[in-house]
C-alpha distance (Angstrom), angle and dihedral (degrees) to the residues before:
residue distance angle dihedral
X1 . . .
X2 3.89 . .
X3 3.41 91.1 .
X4 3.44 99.6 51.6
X5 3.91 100.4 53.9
X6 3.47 96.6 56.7
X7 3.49 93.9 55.2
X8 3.52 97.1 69.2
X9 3.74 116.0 104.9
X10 3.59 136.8 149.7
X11 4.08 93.5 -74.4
X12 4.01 105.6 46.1
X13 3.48 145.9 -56.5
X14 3.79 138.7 -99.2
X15 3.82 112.8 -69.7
X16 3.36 102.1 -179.2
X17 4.06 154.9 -45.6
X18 3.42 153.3 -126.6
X19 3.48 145.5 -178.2
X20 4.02 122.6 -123.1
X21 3.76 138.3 169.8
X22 4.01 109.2 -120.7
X23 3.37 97.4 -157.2
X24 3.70 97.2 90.7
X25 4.07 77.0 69.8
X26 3.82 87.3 83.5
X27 3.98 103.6 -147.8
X28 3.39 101.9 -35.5
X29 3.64 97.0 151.6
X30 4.02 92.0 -145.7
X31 3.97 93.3 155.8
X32 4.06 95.0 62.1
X33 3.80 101.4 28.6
X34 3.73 110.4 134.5
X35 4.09 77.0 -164.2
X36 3.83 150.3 60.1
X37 3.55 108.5 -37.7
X38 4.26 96.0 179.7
X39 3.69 86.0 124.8
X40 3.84 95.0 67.5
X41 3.96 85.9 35.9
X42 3.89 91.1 67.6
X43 3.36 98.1 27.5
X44 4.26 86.1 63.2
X45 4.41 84.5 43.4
X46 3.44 99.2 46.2
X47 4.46 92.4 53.3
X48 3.92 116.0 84.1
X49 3.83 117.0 -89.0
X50 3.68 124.9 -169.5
X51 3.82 116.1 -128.3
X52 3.99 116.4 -97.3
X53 3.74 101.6 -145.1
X54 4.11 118.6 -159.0
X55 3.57 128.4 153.4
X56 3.31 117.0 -93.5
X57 3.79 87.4 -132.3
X58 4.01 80.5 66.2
X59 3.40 95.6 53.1
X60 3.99 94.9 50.1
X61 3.30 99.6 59.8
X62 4.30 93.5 45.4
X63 3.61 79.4 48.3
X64 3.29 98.9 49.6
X65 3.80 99.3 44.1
X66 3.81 91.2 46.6
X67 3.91 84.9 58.2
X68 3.92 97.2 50.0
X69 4.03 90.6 45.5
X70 3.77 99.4 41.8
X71 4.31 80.4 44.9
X72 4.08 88.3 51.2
X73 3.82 96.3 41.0
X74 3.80 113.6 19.0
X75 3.67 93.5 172.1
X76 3.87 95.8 55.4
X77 3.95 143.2 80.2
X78 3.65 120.3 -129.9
X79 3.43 116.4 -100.9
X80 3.83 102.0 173.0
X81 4.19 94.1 97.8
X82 3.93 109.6 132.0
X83 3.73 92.1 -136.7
X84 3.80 104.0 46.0
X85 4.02 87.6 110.7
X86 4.56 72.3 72.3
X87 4.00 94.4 53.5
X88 3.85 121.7 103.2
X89 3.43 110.6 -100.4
X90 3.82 129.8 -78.3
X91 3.70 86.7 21.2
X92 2.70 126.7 -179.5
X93 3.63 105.6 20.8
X94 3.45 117.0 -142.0
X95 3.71 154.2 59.9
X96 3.97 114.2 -17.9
């Protein structure tokens, strides 16, 4: 459930995840590239996910929050999550 609330943002939501081993990658140095990194990007699309069910009635109202804050403060990153005490620190980065 943490997860999935604060990936709500004006374009989707999370659909699902997986877990995969990158080392089939090779060294493709995908974490330090100054450049295109599509190759990672489908690489991560194309492995198996499992489906991350939430109500849609879950959704609306992250949605709909997200909306009104990103409406009231365009410049800003919501802050409001229950478990940021949990995030790594400095995140996220930005204006508050």
């Amino acid at each position: 459930d943490s997860y999935f609330d604060t990936y709500v943002d004006l374009t989707g939501r999370i659909i699902g995840y997986g877990v995969i081993d990158l080392t089939p990658m090779g060294r493709y140095n995908w974490r330090l590239s100054s450049r295109n990194v599509w190759k990672v990007e489908q690489f991560l699309r194309d492995m198996p996910h499992q489906r991350f069910a939430r109500s849609e009635a879950r959704y609306r109202f992250w949605h709909r929050r997200y909306q009104a804050y990103r409406q009231r403060y365009p410049d800003r990153k919501p802050l409001y999550y229950d478990n940021r005490r949990t995030w790594a620190v400095g995140y996220p980065k930005g204006k508050r």
